[in-house]
C-alpha positions as CSV (number, residue, x, y, z in Angstrom):
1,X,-32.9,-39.8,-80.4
2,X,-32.8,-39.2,-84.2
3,X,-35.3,-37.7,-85.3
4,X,-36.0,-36.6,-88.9
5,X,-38.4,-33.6,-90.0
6,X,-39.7,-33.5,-93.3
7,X,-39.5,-30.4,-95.0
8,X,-42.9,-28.3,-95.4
9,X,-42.8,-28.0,-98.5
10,X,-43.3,-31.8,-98.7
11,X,-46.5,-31.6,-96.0
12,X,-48.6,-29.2,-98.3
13,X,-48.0,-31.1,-100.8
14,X,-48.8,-34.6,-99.9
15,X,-51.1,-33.9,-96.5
16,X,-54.4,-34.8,-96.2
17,X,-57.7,-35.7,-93.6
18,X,-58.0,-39.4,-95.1
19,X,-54.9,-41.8,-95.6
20,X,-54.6,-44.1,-98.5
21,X,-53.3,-46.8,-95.9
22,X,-53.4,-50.6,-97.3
23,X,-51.9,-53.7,-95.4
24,X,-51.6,-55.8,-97.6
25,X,-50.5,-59.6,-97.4
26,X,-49.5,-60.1,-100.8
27,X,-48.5,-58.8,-103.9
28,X,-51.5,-58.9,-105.9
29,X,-52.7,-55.5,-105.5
30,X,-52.4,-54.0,-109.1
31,X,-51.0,-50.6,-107.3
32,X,-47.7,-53.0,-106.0
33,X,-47.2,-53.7,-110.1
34,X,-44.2,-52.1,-110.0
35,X,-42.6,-53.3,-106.7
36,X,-43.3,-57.0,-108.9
37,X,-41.4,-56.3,-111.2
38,X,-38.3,-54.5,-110.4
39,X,-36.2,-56.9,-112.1
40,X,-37.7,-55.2,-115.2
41,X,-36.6,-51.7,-114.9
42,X,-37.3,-50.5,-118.8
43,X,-40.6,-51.4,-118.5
44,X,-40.8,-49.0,-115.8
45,X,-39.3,-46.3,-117.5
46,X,-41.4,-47.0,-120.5
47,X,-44.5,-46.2,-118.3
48,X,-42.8,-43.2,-116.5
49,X,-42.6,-44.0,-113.2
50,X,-39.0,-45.1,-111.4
51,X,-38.7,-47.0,-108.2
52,X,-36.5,-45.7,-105.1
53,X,-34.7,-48.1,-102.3
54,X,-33.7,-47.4,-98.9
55,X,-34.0,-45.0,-96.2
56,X,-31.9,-42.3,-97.4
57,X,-33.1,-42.8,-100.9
58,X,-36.7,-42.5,-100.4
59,X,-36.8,-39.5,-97.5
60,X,-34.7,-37.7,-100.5
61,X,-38.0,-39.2,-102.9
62,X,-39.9,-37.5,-100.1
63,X,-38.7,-34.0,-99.9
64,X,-38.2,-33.5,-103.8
65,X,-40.4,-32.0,-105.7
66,X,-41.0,-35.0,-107.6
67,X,-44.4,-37.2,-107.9
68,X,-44.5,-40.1,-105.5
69,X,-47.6,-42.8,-106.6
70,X,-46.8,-45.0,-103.7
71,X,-44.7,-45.9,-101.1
72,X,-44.1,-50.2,-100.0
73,X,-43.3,-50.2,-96.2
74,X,-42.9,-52.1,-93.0
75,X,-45.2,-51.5,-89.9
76,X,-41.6,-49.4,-88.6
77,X,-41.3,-47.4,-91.4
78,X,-44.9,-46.2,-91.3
79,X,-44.7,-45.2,-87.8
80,X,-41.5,-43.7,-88.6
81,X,-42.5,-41.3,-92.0
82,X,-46.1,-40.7,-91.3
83,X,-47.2,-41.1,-87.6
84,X,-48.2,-36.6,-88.2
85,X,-49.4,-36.0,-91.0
86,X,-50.8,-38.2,-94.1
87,X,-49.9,-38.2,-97.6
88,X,-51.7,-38.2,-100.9
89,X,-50.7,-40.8,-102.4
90,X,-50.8,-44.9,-101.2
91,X,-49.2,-46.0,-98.4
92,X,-48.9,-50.0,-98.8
93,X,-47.9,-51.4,-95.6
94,X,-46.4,-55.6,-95.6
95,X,-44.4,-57.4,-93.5
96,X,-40.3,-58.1,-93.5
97,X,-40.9,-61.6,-95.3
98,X,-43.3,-60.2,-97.6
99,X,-40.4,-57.7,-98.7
100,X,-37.9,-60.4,-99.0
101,X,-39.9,-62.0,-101.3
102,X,-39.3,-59.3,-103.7
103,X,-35.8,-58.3,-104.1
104,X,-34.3,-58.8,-100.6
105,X,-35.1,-57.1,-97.8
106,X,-31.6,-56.0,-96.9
107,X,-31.5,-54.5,-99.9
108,X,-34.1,-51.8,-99.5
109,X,-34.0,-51.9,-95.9
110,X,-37.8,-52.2,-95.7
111,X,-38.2,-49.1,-97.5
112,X,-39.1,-48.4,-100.9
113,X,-41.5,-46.1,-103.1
114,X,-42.4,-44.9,-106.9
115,X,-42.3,-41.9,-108.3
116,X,-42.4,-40.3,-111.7
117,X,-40.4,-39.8,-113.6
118,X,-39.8,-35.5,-114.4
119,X,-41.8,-34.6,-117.6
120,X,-38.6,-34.0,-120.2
121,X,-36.8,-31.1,-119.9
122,X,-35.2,-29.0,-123.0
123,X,-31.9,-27.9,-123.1
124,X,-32.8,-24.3,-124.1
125,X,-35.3,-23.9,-121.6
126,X,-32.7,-24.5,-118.8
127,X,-30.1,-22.7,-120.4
128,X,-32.1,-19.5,-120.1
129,X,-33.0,-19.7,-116.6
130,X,-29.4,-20.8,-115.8
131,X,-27.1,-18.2,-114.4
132,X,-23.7,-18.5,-116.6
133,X,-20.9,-19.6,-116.3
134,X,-22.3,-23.4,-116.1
135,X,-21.1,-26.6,-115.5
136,X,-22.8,-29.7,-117.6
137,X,-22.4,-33.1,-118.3
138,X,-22.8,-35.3,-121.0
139,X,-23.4,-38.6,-121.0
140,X,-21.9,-40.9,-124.5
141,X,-22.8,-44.3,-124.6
142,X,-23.1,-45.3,-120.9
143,X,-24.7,-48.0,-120.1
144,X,-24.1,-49.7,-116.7
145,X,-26.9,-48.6,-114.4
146,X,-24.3,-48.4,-111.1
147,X,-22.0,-46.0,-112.8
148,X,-24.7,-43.9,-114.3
149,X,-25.9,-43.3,-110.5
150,X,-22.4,-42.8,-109.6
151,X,-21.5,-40.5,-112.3
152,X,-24.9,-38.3,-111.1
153,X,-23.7,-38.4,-107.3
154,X,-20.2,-36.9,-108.2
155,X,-21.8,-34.5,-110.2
156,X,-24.4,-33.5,-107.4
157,X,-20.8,-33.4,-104.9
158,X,-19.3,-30.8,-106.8
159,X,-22.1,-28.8,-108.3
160,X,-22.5,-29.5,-111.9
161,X,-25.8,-27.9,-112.7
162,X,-27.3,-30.0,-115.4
163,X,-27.0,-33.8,-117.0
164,X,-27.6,-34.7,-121.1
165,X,-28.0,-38.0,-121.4
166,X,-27.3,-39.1,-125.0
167,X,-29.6,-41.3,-126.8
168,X,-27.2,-44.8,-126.4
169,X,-26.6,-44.1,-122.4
170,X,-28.9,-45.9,-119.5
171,X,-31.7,-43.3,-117.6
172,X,-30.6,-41.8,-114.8
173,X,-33.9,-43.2,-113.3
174,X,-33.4,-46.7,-113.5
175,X,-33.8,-48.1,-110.5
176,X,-30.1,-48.9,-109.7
177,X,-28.8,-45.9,-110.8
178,X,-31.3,-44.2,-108.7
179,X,-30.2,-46.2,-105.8
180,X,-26.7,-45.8,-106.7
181,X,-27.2,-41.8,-107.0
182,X,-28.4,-41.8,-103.4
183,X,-31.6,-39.8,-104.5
184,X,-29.0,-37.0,-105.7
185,X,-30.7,-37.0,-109.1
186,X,-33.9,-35.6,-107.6
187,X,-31.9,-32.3,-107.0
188,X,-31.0,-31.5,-110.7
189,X,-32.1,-31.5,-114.1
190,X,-31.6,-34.3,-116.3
191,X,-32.4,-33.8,-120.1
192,X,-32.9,-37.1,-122.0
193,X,-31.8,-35.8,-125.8
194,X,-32.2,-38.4,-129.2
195,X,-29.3,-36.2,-131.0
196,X,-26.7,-35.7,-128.4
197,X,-24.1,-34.4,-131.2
198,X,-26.6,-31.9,-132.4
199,X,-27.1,-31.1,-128.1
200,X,-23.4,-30.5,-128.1
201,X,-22.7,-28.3,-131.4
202,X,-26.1,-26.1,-130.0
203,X,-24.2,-25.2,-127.1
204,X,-21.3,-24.6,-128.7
205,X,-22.3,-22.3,-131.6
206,X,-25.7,-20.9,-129.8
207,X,-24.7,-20.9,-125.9
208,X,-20.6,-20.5,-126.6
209,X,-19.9,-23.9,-124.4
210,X,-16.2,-25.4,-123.6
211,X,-17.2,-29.2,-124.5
212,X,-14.5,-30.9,-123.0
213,X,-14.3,-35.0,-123.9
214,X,-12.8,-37.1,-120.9
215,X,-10.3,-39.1,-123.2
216,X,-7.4,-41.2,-122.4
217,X,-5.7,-40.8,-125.3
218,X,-4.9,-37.4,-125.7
219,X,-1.8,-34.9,-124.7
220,X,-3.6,-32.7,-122.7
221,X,-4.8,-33.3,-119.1
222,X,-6.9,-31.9,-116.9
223,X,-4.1,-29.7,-115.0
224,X,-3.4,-27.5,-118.1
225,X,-7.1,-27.5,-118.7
226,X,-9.5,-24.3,-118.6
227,X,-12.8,-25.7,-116.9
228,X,-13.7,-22.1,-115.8
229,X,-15.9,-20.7,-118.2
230,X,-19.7,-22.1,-119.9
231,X,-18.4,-26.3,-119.9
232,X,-19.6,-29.3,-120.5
233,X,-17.6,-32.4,-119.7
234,X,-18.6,-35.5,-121.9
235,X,-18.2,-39.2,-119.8
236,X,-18.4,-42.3,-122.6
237,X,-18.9,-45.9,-122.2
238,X,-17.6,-47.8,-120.0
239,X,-15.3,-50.1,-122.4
240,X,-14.9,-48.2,-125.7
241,X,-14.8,-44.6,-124.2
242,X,-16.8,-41.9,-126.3
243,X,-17.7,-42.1,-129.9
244,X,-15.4,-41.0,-132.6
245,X,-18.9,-38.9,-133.5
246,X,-19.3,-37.3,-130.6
247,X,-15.1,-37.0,-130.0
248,X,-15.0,-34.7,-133.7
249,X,-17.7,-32.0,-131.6
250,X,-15.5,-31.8,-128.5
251,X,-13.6,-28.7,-128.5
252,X,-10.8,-30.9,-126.9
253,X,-9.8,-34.0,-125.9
254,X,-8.1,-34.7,-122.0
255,X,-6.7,-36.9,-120.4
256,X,-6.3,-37.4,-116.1
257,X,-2.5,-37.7,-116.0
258,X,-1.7,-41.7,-114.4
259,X,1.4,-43.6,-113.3
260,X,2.8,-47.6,-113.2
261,X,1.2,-48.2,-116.5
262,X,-2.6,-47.0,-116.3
263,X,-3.9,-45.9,-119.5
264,X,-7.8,-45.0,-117.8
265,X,-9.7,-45.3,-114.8
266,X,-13.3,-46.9,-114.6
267,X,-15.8,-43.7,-115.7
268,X,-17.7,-42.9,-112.1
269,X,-14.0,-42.6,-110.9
270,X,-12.5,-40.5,-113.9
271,X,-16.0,-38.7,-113.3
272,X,-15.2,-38.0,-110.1
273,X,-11.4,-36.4,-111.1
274,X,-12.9,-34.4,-113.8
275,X,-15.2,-32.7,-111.4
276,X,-12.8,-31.9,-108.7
277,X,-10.2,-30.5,-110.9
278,X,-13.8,-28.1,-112.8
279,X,-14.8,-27.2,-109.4
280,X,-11.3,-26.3,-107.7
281,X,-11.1,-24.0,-110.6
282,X,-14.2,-22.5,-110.6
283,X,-14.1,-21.9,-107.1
284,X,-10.6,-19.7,-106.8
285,X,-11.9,-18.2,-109.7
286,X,-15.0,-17.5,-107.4
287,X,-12.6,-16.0,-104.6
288,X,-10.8,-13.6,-106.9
């Protein structure tokens, strides 16, 4: 039998005499506001708060150090996550048609919650605590929700230890790029920046950082490529690539070497190349 232990850390932190149980039979509670309107993911990240799907998603939610405000369960899932110990915050309990009449059940398997959303973190703040060298990523114009999720799982897969997200890319904590992360963004920090330009040229002058633009159309690629000391690897949007403004702070512009006529691959994929090639590097490096 599987069984799954949540981590103490979570316990102390949620655990106490008198659960904030509700079985609800509709959605008209004004706590289940947010689980009404998922189709309108800005407004949640306007008021702060994100929503997580699914099992793995949510036990991620769970263990994090994050903020829950609610979870939205079946009968099952309540028995499954809380039949120990209580949480703080509200448990809302429905049936399987009740769920479907939000989103789809089979699309949240039952299981969903909402969180917070991480008070903003500053770039200089994290740089200080951060051992060097570092891996970042930057994120220029992207704006599909999916790739922004997948984008933050590759970089959770091979270690990158921070995320900028420029002013004209999608949250990281919209709901389908949460889903689409697997929870993997609750394990990293994320700084949300309104100059990503100036965020780039401070690392390079202040924090002496390799920015490294993921471009097509360049002569270099990333096997004659130095990913080994402070970097940051820029990702841009999904159609036009990164901006010329951002390209003219890149220290250098490279390419992932293709054949039969590919000029570029989609960006959670070239994402995914980038990252590999960084961490094979850094970890012989590592071994030397």
């Amino acid at each position: 039998m599987f069984v799954y232990v949540i981590s103490t850390v979570y316990l102390t932190k949620y655990m106490k005499s008198s659960p904030n149980v509700h079985n609800v039979t509709s959605l008209d509670l004004p706590g289940l506001q947010p689980y009404r309107t998922l189709r309108r993911p800005l407004e949640h990240i306007k008021e702060g708060i994100f929503v997580a799907e699914g099992e793995k998603v949510v036990r991620r939610l769970l263990d994090s150090p994050l903020t829950v405000v609610s979870v939205l369960v079946t009968e099952e899932w309540y028995k499954r996550l809380f039949h120990t110990e209580q949480p703080l915050f509200d448990i809302f309990i429905a049936d399987k048609e009740l769920l479907q009449s939000i989103v789809g059940y089979n699309l949240h398997q039952g299981i969903m919650a909402v969180a917070k959303v991480p008070e903003q973190q500053f770039l200089e703040v994290i740089l200080r605590q951060m051992s060097e060298p570092y891996l970042f990523v930057a994120l220029d114009g992207l704006v599909n929700a999916e790739n922004v999720g997948v984008v933050v799982r590759n970089c959770a897969a091979f270690g990158v230890d921070a995320i900028i997200v420029g002013e004209t890319s999608s949250s990281p904590y919209l709901r389908r790029a949460v889903r689409n992360s697997m929870g993997t963004v609750f394990q990293f920090p994320v700084v949300h920046t309104a100059d990503l330009a100036g965020a780039l040229q401070s690392l390079q002058k202040t924090f002496h950082t390799n920015i490294i633009a993921a471009h097509p159309d360049e002569q270099s690629t990333i096997h004659n490529t130095n990913f080994m000391g402070n970097t940051c690897i820029v990702f841009g949007n999904e159609g036009e690539g990164i901006s010329d403004k951002i390209l003219k702070v890149c220290s250098s512009h490279v390419a992932i070497p293709m054949m039969n006529g590919t000029d570029s691959l989609n960006v959670a994929s070239a994402s995914a190349v980038f990252l590999y090639e960084a961490r094979k590097q850094r970890d012989t490096l590592a071994k030397v």
